[in-house]
C-alpha positions, 0 to 999 in steps of 0.5 A: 030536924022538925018537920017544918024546919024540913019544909021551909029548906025544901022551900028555900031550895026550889026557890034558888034552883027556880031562879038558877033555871031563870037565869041561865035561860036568860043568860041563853037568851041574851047570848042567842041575841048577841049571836044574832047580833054579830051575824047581822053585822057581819052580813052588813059588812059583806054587803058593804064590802061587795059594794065598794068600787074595784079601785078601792077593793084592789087598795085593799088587796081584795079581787071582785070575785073574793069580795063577791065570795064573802057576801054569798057566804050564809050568814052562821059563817064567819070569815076565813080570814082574821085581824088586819089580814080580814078583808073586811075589818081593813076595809071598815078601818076609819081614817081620820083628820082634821086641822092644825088647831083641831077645830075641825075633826073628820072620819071616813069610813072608807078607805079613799082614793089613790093620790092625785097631785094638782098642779093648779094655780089655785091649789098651789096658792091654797097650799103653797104648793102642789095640792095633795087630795084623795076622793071618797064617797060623800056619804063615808065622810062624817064631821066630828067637829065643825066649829072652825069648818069655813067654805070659799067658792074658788070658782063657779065648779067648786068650793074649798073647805078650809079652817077659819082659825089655822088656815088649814085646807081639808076638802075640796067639794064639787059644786054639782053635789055629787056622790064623791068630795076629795079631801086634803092628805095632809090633813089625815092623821095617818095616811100610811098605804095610800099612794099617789097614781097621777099627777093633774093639771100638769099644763098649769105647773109652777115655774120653779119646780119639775116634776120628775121622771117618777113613772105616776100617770100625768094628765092636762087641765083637760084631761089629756095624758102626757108622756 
């Protein structure tokens, strides 16, 4: 081999083992990013999860004091727990709704409230029956379409969200604009773990039906429990 041959391979060689060096520190560096990344997440959730009030932490299977453990965690450290068991991926699940036509689509990125059956005149005219609703915090709901997403002023209080097309009742809202909106069960998508913990407005009850001697909690217009 000639001596410049010689020299044009030791070129060529430095120059690959030069861009070799180069990409894996770039591929370290991207890895080192992503790392970054994922612990910032996950310090995010644990925050997130702390944050949540008891009642949906207990729905959840989580106490106050492993919710408070999981956010004193340093942020290297991932959880002790995985999958479905992890409490933080159930507590993230998204739940999702809509209407029957699908004009209108929600998520909620919370888990919501136990189950309140009102027995009001308005939601039994609204429903054709007893209303079923769960609660969640305002800012955990996000409308992913609206196009048929029409509001009636059912009293001076609230406003019943409803679809114009199909007629289905998805929301009832607070007129005072407060942090929590109750949202129709029927209209999830799955509602599987939530249960229902009282029934409201028993006093106003339609005339056709009992409610029956199913132990949930009953509570008047007023707010009075009743055996």
């Amino acid at each position: 081999m000639s001596q410049s041959n010689f020299s044009a391979l030791s070129h060529q060689a430095q120059g690959s083992s030069q861009r070799s060096a180069g990409a894996g520190i770039g591929g370290l560096l991207v890895a080192m990013f992503d790392r970054m990344a994922d612990w910032s997440e996950r310090r995010r959730q644990r925050l997130a999860l702390e944050a949540l009030p008891d009642h949906l932490l207990s729905d959840i299977g989580v106490s106050r004091a492993d919710a408070e453990h999981e956010a004193d965690k340093p942020f290297w450290r991932g959880g002790t727990l995985s999958g479905d068991a992890d409490p933080i991926h159930r507590a993230r699940h998204c739940w999702s709704g809509g209407c029957l036509c699908g004009g209108v689509r929600y998520e909620i990125d919370v888990r919501p409230e136990p189950v309140s059956f009102c027995h009001c005149g308005q939601c039994r005219r609204q429903h054709s029956h007893v209303g079923a609703y769960t609660g969640v915090p305002r800012t955990a709901l996000r409308l992913v379409a609206e196009d048929t997403l029409a509001w009636y002023a059912s009293s001076d209080r609230a406003r019943r969200g409803f679809c114009a097309r199909c007629g289905s009742g998805l929301f009832w809202d607070a007129l005072d604009g407060g942090p929590r909106i109750t949202v129709t069960v029927g209209s999830l998508d799955d509602p599987s773990g939530l249960h229902v913990d009282r029934h409201i407005f028993v006093d106003q009850k339609g005339g056709y039906y009992d409610i029956g001697a199913d132990g949930v909690e009953r509570r008047t217009s007023t707010g009075e429990v009743v055996e």
